[in-house]
C-alpha positions as CSV (number, residue, x, y, z in Angstrom):
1,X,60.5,76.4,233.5
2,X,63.7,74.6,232.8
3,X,64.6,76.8,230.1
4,X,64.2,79.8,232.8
5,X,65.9,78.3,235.2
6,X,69.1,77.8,232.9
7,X,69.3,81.1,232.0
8,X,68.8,82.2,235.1
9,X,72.2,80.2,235.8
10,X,74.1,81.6,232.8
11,X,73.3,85.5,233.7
12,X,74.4,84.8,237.1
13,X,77.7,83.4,236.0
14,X,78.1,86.3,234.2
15,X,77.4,88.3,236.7
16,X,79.8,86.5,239.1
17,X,82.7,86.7,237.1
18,X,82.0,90.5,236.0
19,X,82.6,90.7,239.6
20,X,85.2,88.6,240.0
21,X,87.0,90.9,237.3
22,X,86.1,94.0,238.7
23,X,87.4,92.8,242.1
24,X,90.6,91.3,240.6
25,X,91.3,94.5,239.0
26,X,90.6,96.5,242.0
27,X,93.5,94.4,243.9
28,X,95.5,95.0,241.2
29,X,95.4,98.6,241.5
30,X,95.8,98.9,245.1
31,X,99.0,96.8,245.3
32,X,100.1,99.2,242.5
33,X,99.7,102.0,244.6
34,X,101.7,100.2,247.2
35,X,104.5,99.9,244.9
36,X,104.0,103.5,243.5
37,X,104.5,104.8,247.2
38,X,107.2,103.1,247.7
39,X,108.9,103.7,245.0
40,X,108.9,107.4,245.7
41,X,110.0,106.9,249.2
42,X,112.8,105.7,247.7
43,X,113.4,108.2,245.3
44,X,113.0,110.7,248.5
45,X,115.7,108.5,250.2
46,X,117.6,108.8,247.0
47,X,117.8,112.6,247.3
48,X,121.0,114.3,247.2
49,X,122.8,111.0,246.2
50,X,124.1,110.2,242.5
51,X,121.1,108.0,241.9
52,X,118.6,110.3,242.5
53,X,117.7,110.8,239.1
54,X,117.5,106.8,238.1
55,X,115.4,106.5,241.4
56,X,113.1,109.4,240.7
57,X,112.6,108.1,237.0
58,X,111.3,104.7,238.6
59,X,109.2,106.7,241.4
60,X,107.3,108.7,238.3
61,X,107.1,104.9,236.0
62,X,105.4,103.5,239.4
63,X,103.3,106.0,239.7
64,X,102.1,106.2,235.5
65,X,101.7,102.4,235.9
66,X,99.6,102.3,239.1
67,X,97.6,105.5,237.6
68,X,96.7,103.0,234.9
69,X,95.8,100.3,237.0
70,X,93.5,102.4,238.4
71,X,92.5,103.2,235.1
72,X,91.4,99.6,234.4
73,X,89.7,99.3,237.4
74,X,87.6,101.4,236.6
75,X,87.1,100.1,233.1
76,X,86.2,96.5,234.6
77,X,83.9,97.7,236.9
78,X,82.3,99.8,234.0
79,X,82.3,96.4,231.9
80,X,79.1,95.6,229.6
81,X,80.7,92.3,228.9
82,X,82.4,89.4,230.3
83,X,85.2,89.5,228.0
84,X,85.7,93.3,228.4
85,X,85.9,92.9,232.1
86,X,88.5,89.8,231.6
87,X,90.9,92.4,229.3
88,X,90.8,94.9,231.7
89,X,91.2,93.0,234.7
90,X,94.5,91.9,232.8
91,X,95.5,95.5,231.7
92,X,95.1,96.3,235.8
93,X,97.7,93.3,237.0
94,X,100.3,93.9,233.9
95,X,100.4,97.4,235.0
96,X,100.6,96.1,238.4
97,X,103.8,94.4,237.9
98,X,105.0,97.3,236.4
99,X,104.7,99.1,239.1
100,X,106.6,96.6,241.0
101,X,109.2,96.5,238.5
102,X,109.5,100.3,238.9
103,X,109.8,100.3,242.3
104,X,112.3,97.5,242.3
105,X,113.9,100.0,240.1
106,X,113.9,102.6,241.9
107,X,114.9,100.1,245.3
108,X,118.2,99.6,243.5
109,X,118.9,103.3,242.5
110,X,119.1,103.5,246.0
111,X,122.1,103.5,247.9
């Protein structure tokens, strides 16, 4: 019974920190979008001026990046394994922070 009982503890670590990832990754995305919005808010408040270009440019690298993010969301939650789930739970916050670099980008671009 031990035996049963340990294994019974492994799969539901496993199962924790599949969802752990999955949730991780789902954060990730969201506050991508965040950025991706904003970005293009300021790429619409860039309009007209000689930035609008530069700021448009970070508005459509925000949104690539948080259209990824999404991307690995889904891929985490769609995870067979741990280590799977783990990579794209990663993939989700990198493209995250590009995102946010992007609409940093695009914040500067505008006047």
């Amino acid at each position: 019974m031990t035996i049963n009982k340990a294994l019974l503890a492994l799969a539901l670590g496993f199962a924790l920190a599949a969802c752990s990832n999955q949730q991780q990754a789902e954060n990730a995305a969201a506050d991508a979008a965040d950025a991706a919005a904003d970005a293009a808010t300021e790429a619409t408040e860039a309009a007209g001026t000689a930035t609008e270009a530069t700021a448009q440019t970070a508005a459509d690298e925000a949104a690539a990046a948080a259209d990824a993010a999404a991307d690995a969301a889904a891929d985490a939650a769609a995870a067979t394994t741990s280590e799977a789930a783990d990579a794209a739970a990663d993939t989700a916050e990198n493209m995250e922070d590009a995102a946010q670099d992007a609409e940093d980008a695009a914040e500067e671009a505008n006047p």
